[in-house]
Backbone as numpy.savetxt, mean C-alpha at the origin, in Angstrom:
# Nx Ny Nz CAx CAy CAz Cx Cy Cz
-0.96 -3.01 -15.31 -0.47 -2.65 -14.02 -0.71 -1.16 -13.77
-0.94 -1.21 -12.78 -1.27 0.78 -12.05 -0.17 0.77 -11.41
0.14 2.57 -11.48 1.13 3.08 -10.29 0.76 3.86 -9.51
1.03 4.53 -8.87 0.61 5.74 -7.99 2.04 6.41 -8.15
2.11 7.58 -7.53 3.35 8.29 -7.65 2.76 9.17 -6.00
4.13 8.72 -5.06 3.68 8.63 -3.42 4.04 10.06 -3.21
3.43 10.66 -2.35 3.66 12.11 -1.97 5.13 12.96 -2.53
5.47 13.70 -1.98 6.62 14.97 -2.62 7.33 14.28 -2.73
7.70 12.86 -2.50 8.82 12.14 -3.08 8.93 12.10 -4.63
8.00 11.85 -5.28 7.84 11.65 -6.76 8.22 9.96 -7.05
7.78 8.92 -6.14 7.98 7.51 -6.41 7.46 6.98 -6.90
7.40 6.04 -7.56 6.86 5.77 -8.43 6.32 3.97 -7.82
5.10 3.55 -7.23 5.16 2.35 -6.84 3.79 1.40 -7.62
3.71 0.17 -7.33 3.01 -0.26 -8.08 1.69 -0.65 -7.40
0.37 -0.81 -7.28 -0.79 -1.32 -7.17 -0.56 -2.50 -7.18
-0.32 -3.48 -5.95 -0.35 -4.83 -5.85 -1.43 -5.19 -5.49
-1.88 -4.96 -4.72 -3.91 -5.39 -4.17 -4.75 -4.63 -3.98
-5.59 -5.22 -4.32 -7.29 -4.81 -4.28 -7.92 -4.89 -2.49
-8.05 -4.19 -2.27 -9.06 -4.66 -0.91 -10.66 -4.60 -1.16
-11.59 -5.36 -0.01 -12.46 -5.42 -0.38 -13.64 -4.05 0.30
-12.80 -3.42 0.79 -13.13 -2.60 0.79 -13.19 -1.12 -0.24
-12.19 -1.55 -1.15 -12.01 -0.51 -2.23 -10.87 -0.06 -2.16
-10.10 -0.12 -1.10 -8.72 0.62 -0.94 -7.52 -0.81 -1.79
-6.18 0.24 -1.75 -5.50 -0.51 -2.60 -4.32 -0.47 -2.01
-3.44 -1.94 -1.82 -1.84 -1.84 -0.92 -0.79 -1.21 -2.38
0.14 -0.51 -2.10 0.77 -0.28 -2.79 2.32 -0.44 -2.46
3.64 -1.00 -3.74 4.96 -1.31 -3.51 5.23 -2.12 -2.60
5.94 -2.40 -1.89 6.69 -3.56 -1.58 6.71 -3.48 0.15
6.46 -4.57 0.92 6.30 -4.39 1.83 7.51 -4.45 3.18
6.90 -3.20 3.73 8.58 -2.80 4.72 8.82 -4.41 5.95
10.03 -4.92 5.23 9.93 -6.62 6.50 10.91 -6.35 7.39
11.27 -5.00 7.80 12.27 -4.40 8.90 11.93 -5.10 10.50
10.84 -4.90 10.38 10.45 -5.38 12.29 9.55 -7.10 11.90
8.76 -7.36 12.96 8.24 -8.72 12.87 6.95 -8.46 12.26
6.04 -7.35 12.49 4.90 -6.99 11.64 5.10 -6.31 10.81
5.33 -7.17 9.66 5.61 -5.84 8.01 4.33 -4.84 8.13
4.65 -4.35 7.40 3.66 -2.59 6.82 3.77 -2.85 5.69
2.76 -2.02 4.84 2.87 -1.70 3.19 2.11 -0.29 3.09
2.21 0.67 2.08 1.48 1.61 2.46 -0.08 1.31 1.14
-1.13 2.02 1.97 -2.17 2.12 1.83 -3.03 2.72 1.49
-4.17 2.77 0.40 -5.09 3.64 0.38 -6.27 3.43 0.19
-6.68 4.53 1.09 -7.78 4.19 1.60 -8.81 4.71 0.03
-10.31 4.22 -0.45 -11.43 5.25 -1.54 -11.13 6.12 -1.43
-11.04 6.55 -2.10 -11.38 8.64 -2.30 -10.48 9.03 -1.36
-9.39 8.62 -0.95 -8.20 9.43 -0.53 -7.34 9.97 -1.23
-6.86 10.96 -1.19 -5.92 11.48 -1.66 -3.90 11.03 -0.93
-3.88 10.39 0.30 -3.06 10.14 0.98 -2.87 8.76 0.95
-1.54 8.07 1.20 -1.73 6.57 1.35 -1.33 6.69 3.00
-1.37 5.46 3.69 -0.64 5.49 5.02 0.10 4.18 4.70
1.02 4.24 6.09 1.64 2.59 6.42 0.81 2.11 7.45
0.74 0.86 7.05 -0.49 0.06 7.49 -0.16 -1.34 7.39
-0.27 -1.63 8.88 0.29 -3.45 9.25 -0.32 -4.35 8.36
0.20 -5.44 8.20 -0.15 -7.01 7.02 -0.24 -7.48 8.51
-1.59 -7.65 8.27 -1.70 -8.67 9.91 -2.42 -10.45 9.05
-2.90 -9.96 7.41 -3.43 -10.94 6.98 -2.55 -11.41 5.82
-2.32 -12.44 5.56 -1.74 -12.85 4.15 -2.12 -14.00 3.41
-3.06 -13.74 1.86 -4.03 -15.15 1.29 -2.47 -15.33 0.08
-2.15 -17.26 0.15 -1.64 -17.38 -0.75 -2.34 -18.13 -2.11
């Protein structure tokens, strides 16, 4: 398992998916409103963002 550790927070979250683009969803996804978010990163970023689950493979 991979972690990342998320900006000046010092959190500690886990690498749940692979995209096929290269980027990777990370920790647990926010199910507050009707379109969850999870945050994101993009190759060679240094930043993750929050970024809608508009897709989900079971």
């Amino acid at each position: 398992m991979k972690y990342r550790t998320l900006g000046r927070t010092g959190i500690k979250v886990r690498q749940n998916y692979g995209c096929g683009n290269g980027g990777y969803l990370y920790g647990y996804p926010n199910k507050t409103a009707a379109l969850w978010t999870t945050s994101y990163l993009a190759p060679n970023s240094g930043a993750g963002v929050s970024t809608p689950i508009s897709t989900v493979y079971q």
